[in-house]
N, C-alpha and C positions, 0 to 999 in steps of 0.2 A: 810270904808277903802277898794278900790282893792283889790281885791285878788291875789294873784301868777299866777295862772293859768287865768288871764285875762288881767294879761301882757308880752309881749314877754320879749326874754332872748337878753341880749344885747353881743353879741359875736365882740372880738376886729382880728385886723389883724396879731398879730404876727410879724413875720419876712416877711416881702412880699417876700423875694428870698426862702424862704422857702415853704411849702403845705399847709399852713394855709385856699387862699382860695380857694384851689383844694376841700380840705375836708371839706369845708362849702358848697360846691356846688353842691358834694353829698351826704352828711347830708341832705341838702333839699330836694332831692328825696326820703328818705327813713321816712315809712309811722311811723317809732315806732320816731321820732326825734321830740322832743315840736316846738311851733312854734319859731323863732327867727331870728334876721337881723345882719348879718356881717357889722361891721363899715370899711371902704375898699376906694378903688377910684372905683366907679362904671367901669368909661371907663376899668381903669386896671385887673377888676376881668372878662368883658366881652373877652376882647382881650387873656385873659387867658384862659377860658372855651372853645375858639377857637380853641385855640394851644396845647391844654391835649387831644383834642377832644369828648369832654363831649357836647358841643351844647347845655349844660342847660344855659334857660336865666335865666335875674336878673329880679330885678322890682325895681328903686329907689325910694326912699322914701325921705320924709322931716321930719316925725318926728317918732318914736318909736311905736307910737300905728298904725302905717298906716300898718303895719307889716303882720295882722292879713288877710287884704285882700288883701296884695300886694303877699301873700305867695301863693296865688292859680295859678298864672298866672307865678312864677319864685322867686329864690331867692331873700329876702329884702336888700338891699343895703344902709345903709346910708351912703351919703360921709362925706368924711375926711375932717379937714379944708383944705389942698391940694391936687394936683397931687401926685400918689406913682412912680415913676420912676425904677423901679426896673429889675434885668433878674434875671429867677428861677436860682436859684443855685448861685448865684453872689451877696452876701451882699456888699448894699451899706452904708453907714453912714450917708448918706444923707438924709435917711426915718428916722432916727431916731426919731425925733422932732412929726411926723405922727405916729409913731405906741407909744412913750412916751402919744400922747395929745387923742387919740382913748382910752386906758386904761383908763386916767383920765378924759374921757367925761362920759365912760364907767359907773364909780363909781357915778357920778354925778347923771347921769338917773336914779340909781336904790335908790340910798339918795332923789330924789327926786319924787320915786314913778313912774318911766314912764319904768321901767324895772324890772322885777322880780330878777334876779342874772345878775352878771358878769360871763361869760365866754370866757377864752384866748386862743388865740392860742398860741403855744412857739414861744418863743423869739431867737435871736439870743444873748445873752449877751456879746461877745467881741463888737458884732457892736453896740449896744448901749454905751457900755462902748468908742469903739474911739470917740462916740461924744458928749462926757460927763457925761452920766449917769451914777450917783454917788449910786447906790444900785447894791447890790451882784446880783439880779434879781426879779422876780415878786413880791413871798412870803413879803420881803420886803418895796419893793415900795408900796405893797397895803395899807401895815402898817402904810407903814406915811401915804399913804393919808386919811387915820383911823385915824389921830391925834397921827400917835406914839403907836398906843393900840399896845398892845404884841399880833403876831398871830405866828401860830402855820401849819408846815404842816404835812395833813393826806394825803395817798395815802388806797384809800378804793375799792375795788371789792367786786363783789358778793362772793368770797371766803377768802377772809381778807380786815383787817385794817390795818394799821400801821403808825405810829408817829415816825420822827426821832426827839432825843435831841438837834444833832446839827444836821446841815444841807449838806453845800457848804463849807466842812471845809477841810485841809488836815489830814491826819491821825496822823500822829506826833504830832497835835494839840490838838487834841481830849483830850485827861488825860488832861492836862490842861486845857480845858475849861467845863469839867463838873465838876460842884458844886452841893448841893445838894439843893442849890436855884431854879437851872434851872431846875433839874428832878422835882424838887415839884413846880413850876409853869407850866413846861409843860406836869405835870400829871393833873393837875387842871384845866387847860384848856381844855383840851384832855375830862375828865370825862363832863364837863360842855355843848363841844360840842354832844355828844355821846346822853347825855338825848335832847338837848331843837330841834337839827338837825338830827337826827337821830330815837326819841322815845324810847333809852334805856331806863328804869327807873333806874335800879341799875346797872349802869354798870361798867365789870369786864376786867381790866387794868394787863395783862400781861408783867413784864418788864424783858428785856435782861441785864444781865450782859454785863461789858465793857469786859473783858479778855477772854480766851479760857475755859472753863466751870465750867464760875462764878468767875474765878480767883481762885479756887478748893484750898479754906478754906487759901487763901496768897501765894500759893505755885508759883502760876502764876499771879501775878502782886495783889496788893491792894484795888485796887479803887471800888472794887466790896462792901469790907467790909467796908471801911473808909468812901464812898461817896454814893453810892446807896443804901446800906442797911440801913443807916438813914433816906436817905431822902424818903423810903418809910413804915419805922416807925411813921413819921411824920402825912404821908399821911392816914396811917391805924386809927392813932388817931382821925383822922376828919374824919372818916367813909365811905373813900374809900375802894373800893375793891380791892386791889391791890396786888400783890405775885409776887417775886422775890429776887433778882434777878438771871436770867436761863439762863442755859447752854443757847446762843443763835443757837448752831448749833441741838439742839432736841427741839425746841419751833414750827415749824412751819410745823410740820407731820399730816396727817388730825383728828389723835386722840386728839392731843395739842393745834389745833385748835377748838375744840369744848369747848375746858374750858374758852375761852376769847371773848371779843368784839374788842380788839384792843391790840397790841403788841406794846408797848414805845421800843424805838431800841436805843441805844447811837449814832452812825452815819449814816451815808447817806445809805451806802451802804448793812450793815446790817439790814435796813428795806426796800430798795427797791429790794432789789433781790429777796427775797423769794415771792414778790408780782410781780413782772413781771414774773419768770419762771411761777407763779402759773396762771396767768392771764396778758399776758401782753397786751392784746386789747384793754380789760373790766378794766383796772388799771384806776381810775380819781386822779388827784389830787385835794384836796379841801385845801382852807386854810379855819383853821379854828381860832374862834377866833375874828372877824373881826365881826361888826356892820352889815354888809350887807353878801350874798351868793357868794362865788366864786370861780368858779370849774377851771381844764383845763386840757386837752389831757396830759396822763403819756407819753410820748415821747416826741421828740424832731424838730428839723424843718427840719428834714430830707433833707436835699441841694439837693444828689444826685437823689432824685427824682423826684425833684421840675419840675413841667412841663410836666411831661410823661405822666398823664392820670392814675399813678398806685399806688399814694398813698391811702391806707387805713385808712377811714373814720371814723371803730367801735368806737375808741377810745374816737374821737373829739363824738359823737353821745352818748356816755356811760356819757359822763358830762355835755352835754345839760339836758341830763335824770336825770341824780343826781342833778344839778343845782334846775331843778325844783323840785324833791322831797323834798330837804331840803328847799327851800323856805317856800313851803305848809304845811311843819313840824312843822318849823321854826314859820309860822304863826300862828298857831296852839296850838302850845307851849306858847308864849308869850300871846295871848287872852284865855288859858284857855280851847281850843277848843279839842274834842276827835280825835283823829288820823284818 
């Protein structure tokens, strides 16, 4: 079987009005980045590296493994099944169909061995959504094309992890939609990812209270005692490590961060803040959970930059790097192999 590190990373387009591939172009200049080939319109990505005034070339390819030595002479390029039409900063609906069939080529190459991980660039999600795309966003869509498997998203830095319960939800939502099914599936995923992606052997599962500090014994709302404190009695029984549920506004000070591998959050925003203040360059998102590796830039498609020559790359570069780590891990893990 290939190994990870003998195949390139298959990086999709994102949003073309967006930096997707400003930051894959210079991604390729910089010497710590694995190897890998942006799926793109070549014409479109050259005419762009014009206009940022980057002057870095491409090098097209026709298949996945050409990668390796088309990456000496300029970025790998594989085309798209179309032209991308697109102006920085000006989403159109029209790529839709192109940056949807780039993801699910994406998954393909690496199900079938010809790429080590997926890696995305962000999306624009209303534009996808005006032209029909029926998923809330990536996380998602990956999922089905998994068969439906349950995944899970991690946002992980060299200074934290973290797992939200729910995601893309409103707040008002939230108490209703946590049960103590989803904290005990998405703590079980969570610990599952941690050892076989990661090399945790025992790993220690920090979880947030829903309320304001823990819900302080019912006094401020319920759900802390009714819904998370079972469902990580549950979890204790099957011989996770797990403690909570915590004040979430004193879990993530650098002493509170040494007692954990990963901090479960009940929503969005209480697991991504404290990882973007703490790290927001180095933040990857990974979903975890999923048959195959797939990482992507913690930020967004930044419009109002699109074009300029000044988007920052660390990010897109921090998940190439995690991408291939957990592959290698990954592989590693499943044959038995030492770290």
């Amino acid at each position: 079987m290939t190994a990870p590190s003998e195949l390139p990373l298959a990086l999709t387009p994102g949003e073309p009005a967006g930096v997707g591939a400003e930051i894959a172009l210079k991604a390729w200049r910089r010497d710590d980045a694995p190897v890998f080939f942006l799926m793109d319109d070549p014409d479109r990505v050259a005419a762009l590296s014009r206009k940022a005034g980057l002057d870095i070339p491409i090098s097209v390819i026709e298949r996945p493994d050409a990668a390796f030595k088309a990456q000496v002479s300029g970025l790998p390029v594989l085309a798209c099944t179309g032209p991308i039409h697109s102006q920085p900063g000006r989403p159109d609906p029209s790529t839709a169909n192109a940056v949807i069939e780039a993801i699910r080529n994406a998954v393909t190459m690496v199900k079938s061995g010809e790429a080590a991980a997926v890696v995305t660039n962000p999306i624009q999600k209303n534009t996808l959504h005006q032209a029909g795309f029926p998923h809330p966003g990536h996380t998602e869509f990956l999922a089905d094309l998994a068969g439906g498997q349950r995944s899970v998203m991690m946002l992980a830095s060299k200074e934290l992890r973290v797992v939200p319960v729910t995601i893309h939800e409103p707040i008002r939502r939230v108490p209703d939609l946590l049960t103590q099914e989803l904290i005990i599936e998405t703590a079980r995923i969570t610990a599952r990812s941690l050892i076989q992606d990661f090399g945790i052997k025992v790993p220690r599962i920090a979880v947030a209270g829903l309320n304001p500090h823990a819900g302080e014994a019912g006094s401020i709302g319920n759900e802390d005692d009714t819904v998370i404190a079972p469902a990580l009695a549950v979890l204790r029984a099957e011989g996770l490590e797990v403690f909570g549920p915590l004040a979430a506004d004193s879990m993530f000070h650098p002493a509170a961060r040494q007692g954990y591998d990963v901090a479960l959050c009940m929503y969005h925003d209480q697991a991504l803040i404290p990882i973007k203040t703490l790290d927001f360059w180095g933040g990857v998102n990974v979903t975890i959970g999923l048959p195959f590796v797939r990482t992507s830039p913690d930020h967004g498609t930044a419009l109002d930059l699109a074009g300029t020559g000044k988007a920052n790359e660390d990010s897109l570069v921090a998940a190439l790097c995690m991408a291939r780590e957990i592959a290698e891990q990954r592989r590693n893990f499943l044959h038995g192999l030492a770290p």
